[in-house]
PALUMRO-565385 format. One line per field, with one value per residue: residue number from 1; residue in one letter; chain; z, x, y of N, C-alpha, C in turn. Coordinates in nm, 4 decimals. Each point is the difference from the previous one (the first is absolute). Example, Ala and Ser with C-alpha at 12.3 -4.5 7.8 and 13.67 -1.06 7.14 Angstrom:
<atoms>
resi <- 1, 2;
resn <- A, S;
chain <- A, A;
n_z <- 0.7800, -0.0720;
n_x <- 1.3190, -0.0350;
n_y <- -0.5690, 0.1050;
ca_z <- 0.0000, 0.0060;
ca_x <- -0.0890, 0.0820;
ca_y <- 0.1190, 0.1190;
c_z <- 0.0000, 0.0730;
c_x <- 0.0900, -0.0770;
c_y <- 0.1200, 0.1090;
</atoms>
This chain:
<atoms>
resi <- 1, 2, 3, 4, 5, 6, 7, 8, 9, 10, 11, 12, 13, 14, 15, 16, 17, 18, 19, 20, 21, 22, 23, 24, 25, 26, 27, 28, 29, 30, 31, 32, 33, 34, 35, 36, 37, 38, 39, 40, 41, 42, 43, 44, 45, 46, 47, 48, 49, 50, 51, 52, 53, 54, 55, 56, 57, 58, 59, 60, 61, 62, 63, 64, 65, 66, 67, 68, 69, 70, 71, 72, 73, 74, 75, 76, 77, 78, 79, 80, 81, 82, 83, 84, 85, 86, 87, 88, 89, 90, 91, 92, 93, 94, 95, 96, 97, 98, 99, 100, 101, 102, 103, 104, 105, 106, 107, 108, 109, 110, 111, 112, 113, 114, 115, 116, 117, 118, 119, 120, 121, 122, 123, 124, 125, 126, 127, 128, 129, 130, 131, 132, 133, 134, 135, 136, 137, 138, 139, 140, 141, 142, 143, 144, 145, 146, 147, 148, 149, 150;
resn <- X, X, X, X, X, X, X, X, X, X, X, X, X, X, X, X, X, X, X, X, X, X, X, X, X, X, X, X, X, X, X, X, X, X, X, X, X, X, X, X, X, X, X, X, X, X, X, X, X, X, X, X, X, X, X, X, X, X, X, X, X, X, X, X, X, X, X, X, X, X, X, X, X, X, X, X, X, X, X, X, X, X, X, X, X, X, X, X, X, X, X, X, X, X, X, X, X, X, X, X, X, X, X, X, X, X, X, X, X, X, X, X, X, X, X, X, X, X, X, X, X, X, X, X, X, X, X, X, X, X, X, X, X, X, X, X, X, X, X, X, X, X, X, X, X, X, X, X, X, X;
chain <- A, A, A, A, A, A, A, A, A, A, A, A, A, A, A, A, A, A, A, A, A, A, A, A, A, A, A, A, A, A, A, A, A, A, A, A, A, A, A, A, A, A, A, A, A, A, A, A, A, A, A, A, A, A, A, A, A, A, A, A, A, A, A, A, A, A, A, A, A, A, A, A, A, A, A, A, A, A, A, A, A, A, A, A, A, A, A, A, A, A, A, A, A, A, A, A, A, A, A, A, A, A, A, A, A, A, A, A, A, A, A, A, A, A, A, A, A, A, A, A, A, A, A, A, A, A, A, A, A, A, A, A, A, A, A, A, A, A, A, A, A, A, A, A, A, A, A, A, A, A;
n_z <- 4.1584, -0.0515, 0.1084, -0.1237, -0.0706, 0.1183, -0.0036, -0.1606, -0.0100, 0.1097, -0.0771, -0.0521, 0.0736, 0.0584, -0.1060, -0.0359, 0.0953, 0.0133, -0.1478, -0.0184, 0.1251, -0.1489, 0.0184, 0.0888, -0.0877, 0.1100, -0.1206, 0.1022, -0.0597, 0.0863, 0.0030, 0.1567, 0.0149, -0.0349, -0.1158, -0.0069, -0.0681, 0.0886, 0.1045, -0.0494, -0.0207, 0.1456, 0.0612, -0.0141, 0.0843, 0.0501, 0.0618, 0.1267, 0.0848, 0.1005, 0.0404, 0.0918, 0.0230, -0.1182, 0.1005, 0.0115, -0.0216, 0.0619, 0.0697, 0.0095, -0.0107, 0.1238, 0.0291, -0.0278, 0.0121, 0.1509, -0.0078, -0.0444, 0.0750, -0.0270, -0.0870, 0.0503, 0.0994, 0.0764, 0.0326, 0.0942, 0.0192, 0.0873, 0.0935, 0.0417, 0.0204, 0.1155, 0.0512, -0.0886, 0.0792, 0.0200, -0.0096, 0.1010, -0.0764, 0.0645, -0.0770, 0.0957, -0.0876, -0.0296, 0.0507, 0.0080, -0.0335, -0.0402, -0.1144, -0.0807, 0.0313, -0.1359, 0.0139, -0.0802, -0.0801, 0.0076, -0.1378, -0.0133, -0.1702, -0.0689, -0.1002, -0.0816, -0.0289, -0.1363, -0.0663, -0.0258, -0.0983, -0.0021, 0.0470, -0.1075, -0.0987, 0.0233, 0.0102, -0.1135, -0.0385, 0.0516, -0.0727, -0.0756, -0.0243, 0.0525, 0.0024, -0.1090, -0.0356, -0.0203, -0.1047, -0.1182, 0.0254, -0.0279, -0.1379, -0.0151, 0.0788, -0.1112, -0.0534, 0.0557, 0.0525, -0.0122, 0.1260, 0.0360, -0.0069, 0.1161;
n_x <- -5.6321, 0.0514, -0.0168, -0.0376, -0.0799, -0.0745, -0.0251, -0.0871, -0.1019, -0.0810, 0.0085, -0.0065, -0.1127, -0.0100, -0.0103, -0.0432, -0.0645, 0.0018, 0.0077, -0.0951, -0.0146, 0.0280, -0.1448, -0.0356, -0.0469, -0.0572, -0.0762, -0.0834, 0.0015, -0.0276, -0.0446, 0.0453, -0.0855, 0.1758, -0.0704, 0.0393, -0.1388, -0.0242, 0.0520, -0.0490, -0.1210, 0.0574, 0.0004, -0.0974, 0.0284, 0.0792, -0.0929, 0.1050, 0.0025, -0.0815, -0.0840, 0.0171, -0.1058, -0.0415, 0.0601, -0.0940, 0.0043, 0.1281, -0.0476, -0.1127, 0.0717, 0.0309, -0.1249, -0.1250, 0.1012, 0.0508, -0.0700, -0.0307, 0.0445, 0.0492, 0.0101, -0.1305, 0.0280, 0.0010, -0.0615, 0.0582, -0.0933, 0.0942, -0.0708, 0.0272, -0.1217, 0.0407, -0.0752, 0.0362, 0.0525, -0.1139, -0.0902, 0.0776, 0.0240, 0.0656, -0.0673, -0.0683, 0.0554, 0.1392, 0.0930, -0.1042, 0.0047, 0.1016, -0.0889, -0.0880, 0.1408, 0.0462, 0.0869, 0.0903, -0.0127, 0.0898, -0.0600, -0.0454, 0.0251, -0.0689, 0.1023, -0.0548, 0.1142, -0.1258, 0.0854, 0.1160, -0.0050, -0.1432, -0.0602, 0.1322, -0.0733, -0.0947, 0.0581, 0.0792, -0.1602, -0.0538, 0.0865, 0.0400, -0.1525, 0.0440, 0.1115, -0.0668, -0.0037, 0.0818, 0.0285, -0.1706, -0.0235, 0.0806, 0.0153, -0.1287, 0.0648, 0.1056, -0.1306, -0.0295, -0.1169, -0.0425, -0.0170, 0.1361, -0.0761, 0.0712;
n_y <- 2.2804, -0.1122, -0.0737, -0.0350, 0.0780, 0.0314, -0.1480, 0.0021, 0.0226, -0.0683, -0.1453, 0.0497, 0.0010, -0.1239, -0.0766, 0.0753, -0.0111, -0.1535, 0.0177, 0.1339, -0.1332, -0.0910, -0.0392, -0.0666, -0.0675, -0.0865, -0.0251, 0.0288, -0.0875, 0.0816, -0.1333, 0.0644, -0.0994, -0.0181, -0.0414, -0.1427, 0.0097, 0.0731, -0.0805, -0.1621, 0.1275, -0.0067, -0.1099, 0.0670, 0.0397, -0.1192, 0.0361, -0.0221, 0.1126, -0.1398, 0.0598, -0.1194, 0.0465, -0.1206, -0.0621, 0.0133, 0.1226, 0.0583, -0.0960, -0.0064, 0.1411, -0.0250, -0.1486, 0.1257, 0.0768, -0.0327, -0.0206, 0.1629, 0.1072, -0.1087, 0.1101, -0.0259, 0.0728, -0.0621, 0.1093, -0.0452, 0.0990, 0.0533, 0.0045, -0.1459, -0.0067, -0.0793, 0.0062, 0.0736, -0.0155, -0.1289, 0.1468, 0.0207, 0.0916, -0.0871, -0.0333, 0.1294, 0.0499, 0.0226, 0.0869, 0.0783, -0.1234, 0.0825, 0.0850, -0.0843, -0.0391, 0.0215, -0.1201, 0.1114, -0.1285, -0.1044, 0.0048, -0.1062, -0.0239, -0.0966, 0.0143, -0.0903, 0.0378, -0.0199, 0.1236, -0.0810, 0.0566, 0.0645, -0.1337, 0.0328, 0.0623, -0.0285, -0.1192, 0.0997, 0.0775, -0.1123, -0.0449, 0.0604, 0.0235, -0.1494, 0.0065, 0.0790, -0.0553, -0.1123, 0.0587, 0.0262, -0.1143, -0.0297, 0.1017, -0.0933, -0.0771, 0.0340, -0.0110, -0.1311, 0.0261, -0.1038, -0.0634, 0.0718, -0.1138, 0.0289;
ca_z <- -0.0347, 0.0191, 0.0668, -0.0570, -0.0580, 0.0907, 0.0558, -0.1151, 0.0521, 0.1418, -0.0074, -0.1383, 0.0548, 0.0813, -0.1004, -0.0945, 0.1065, 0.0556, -0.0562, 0.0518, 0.0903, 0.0523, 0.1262, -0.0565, 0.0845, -0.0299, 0.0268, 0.0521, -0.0807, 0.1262, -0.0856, 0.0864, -0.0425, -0.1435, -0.0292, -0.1183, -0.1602, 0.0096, -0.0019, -0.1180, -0.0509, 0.0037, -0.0125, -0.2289, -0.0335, 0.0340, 0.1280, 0.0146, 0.1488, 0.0195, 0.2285, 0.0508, 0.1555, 0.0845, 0.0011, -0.0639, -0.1736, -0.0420, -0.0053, -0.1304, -0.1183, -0.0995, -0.0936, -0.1015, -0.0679, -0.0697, -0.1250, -0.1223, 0.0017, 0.0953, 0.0709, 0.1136, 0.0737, 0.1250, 0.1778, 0.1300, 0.0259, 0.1181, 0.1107, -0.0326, 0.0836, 0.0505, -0.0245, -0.1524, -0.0580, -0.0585, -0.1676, -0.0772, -0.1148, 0.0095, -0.1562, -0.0974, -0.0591, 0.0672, 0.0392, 0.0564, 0.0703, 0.1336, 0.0953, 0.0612, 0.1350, -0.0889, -0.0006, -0.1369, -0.0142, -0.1823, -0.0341, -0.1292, -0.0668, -0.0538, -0.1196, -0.0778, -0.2098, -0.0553, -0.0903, 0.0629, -0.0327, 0.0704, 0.1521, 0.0841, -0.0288, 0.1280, 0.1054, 0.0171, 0.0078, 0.1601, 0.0689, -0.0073, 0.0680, 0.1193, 0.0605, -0.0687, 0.0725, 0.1739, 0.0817, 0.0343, 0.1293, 0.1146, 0.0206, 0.0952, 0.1052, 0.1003, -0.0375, 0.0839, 0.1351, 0.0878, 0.0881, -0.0707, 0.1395, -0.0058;
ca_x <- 0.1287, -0.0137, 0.0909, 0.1386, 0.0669, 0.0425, 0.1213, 0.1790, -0.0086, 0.0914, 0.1211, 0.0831, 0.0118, 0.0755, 0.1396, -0.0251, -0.0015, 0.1367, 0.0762, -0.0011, 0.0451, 0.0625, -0.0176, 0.0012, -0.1213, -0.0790, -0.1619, -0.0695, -0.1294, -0.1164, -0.0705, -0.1406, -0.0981, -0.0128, -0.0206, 0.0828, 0.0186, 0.0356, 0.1422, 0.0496, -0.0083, 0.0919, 0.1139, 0.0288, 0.0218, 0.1205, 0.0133, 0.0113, 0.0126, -0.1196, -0.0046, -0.1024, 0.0376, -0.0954, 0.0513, -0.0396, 0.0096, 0.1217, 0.0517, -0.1069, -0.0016, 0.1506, -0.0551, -0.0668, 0.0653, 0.1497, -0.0003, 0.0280, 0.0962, 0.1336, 0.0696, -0.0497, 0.0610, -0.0899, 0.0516, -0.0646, -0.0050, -0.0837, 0.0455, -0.1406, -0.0671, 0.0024, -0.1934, -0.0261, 0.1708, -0.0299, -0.0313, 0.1397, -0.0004, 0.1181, 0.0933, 0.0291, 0.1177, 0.0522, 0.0627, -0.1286, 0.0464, 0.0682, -0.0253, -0.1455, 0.0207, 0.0259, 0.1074, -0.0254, 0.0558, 0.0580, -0.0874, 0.0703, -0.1203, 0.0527, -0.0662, 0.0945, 0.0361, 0.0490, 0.0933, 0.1071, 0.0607, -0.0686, 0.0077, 0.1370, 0.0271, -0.1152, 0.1200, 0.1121, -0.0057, 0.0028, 0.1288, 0.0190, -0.0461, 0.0212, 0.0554, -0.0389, -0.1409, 0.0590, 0.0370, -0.0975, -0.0509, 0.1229, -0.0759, -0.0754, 0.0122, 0.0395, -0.1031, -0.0839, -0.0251, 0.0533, 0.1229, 0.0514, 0.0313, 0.1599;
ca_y <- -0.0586, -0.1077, -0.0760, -0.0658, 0.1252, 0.0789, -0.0954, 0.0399, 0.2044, 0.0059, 0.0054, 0.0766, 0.1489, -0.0868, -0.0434, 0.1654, 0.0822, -0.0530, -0.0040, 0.0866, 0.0554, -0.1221, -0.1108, -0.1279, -0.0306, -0.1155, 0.0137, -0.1061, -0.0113, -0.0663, -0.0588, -0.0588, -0.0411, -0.0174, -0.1614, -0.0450, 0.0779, 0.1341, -0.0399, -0.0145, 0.1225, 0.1278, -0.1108, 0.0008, 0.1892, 0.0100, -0.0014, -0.0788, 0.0290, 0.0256, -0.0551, -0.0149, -0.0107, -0.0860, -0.1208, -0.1465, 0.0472, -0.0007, -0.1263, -0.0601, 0.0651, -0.0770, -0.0709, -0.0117, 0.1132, -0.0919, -0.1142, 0.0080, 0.1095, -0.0854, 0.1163, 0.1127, 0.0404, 0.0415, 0.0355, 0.0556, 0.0774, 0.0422, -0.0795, -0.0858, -0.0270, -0.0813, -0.0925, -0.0019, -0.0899, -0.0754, 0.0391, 0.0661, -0.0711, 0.0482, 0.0284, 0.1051, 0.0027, 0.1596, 0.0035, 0.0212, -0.0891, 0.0147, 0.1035, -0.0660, -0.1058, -0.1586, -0.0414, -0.0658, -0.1161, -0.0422, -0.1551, -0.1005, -0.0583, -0.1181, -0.0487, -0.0785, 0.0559, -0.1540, 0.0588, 0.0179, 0.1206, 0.0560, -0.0163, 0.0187, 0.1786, 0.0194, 0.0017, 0.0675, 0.1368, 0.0112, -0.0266, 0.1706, 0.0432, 0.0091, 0.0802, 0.1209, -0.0410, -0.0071, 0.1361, 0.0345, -0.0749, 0.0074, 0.1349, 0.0375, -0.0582, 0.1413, 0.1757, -0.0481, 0.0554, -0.1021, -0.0005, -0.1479, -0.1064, -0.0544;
c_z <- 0.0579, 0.1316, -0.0691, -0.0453, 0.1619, 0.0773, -0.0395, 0.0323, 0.1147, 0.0049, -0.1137, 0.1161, 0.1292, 0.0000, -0.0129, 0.1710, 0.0778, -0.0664, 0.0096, 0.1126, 0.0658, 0.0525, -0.0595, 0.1608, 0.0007, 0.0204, 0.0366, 0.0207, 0.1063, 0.0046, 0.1161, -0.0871, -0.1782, -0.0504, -0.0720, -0.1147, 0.0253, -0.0040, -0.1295, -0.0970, -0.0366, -0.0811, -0.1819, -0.0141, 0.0558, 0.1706, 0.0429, 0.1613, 0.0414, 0.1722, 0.0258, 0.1938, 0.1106, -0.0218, -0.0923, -0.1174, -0.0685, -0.0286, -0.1251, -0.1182, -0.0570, 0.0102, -0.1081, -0.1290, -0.0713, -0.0701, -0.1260, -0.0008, 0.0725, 0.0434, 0.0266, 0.1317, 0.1308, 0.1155, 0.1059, 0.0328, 0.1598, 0.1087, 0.0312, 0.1661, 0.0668, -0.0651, -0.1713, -0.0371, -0.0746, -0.1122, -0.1180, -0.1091, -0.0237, -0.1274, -0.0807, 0.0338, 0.0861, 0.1336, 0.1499, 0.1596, 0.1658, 0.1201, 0.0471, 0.0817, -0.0314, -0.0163, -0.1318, 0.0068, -0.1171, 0.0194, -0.1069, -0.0325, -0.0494, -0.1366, -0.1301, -0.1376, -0.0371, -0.0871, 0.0562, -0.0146, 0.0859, 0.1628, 0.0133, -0.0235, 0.1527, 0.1410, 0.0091, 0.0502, 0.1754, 0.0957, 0.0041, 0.0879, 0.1532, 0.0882, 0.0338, 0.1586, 0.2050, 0.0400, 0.0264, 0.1630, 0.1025, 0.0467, 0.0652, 0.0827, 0.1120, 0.0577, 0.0711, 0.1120, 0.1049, 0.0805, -0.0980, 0.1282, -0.0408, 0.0046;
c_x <- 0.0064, 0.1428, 0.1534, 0.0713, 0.0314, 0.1358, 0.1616, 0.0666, 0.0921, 0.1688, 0.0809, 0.0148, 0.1055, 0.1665, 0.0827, 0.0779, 0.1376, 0.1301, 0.0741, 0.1069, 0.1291, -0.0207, -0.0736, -0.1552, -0.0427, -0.1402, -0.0636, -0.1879, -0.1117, -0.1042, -0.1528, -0.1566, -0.0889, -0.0317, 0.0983, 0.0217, 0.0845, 0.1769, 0.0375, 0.0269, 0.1444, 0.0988, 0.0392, 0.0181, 0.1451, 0.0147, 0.0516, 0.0151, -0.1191, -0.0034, -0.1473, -0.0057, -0.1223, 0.0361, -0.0832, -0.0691, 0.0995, 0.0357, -0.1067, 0.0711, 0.1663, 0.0249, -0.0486, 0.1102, 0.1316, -0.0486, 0.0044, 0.0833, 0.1435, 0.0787, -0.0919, 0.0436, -0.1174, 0.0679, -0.1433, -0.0073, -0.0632, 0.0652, -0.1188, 0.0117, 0.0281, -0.0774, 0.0663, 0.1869, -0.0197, 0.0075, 0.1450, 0.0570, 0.2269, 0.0665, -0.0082, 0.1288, 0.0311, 0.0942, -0.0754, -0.0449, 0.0565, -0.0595, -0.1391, 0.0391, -0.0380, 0.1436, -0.0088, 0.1085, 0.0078, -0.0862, 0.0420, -0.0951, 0.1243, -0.0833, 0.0587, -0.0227, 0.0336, 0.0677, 0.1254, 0.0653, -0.0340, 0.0700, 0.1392, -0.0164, -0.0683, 0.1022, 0.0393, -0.0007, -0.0677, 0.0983, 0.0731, -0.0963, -0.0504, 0.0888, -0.0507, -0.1815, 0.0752, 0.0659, -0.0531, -0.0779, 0.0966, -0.0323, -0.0917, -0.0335, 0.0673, -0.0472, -0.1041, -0.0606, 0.0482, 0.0647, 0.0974, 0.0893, 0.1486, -0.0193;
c_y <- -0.1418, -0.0563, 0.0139, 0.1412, 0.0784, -0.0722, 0.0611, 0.1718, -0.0111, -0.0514, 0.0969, 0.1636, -0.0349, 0.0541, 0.1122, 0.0931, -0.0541, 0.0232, 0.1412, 0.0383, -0.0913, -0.0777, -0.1253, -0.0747, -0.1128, 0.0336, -0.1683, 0.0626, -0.0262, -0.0802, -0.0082, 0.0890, 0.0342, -0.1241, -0.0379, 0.0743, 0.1287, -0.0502, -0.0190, 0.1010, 0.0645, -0.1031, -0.0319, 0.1166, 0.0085, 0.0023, -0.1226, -0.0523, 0.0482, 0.0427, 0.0522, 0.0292, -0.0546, -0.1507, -0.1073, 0.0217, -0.0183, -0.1736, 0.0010, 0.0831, -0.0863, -0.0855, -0.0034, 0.0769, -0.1478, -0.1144, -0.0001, 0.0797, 0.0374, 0.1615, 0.0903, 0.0100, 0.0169, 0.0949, 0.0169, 0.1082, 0.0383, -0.1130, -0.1148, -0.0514, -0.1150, -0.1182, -0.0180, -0.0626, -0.0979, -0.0503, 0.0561, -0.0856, 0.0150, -0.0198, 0.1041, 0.0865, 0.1195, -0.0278, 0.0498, -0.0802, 0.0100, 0.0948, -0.0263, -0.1022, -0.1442, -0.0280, -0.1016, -0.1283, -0.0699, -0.1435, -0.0282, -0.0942, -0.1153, -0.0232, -0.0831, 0.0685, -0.1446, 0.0515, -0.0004, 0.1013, 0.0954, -0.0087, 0.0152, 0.1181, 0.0685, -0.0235, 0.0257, 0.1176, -0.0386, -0.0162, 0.1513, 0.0618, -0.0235, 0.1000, 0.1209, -0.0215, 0.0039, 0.1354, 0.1250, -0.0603, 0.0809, 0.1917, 0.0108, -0.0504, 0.1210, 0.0732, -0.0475, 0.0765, -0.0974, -0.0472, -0.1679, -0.0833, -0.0752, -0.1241;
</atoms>
């Protein structure tokens, strides 16, 4: 039986079994010492939540993955090594974060729309979704391990 047909089997029997029981799941796709092809693989098969739990794989795989696949999803998996922080790749995604003893933070890009239309439609929906964003930050700031200095 081929990758792709046992891939489809697993989710439909997946699907099939949660539904069953009402529940609801995130599958993450374990990618250590799988190659690219194998990722990309799953990644046309709909997969879209990958982890890894070797630091400087995880940084090379979401380099080599986000450039063409703007909604693949990276996690850390496991606890990383002193000696290997370096290598941390802190833009993979998840709420996750807090509990590997990362203090997640808000960045900002700068870019010019030569469409005026566009660049006020685009402002508008960041201007709304700021708030929406500062009060997510502000959540987990709460949820911080952290000591917070008066």
């Amino acid at each position: 039986m081929s990758t792709q047909l046992n891939y489809q089997n697993f989710i439909k029997e997946l699907s099939d079994n949660l539904k069953s029981i009402n529940q609801k799941v995130l599958l993450v796709a374990v990618s250590k010492t799988k190659p690219l092809r194998d990722i990309l693989g799953l990644y046309s098969l709909g997969q879209r939540d990958f982890g890894e739990n070797y630091a400087q794989e995880l940084r090379d795989k979401i380099k080599a993955t986000t450039k063409h696949q703007d909604d693949i999803s990276w996690h850390y998996i496991g606890q990383i090594q002193q000696n290997k922080i370096k290598y941390f790749e802190g833009g993979a995604q998840g709420e996750h974060k807090l509990a590997r003893g990362f203090k997640p933070f808000n960045t900002y890009s700068n870019h010019y729309i030569a469409q005026p239309d566009f660049r006020s439609a685009i402002s508008n929906f960041l201007n709304d979704e700021l708030s929406k964003i500062n009060e997510y930050s502000n959540e987990l700031e709460e949820r911080t391990p952290y000591k917070k200095l008066t």
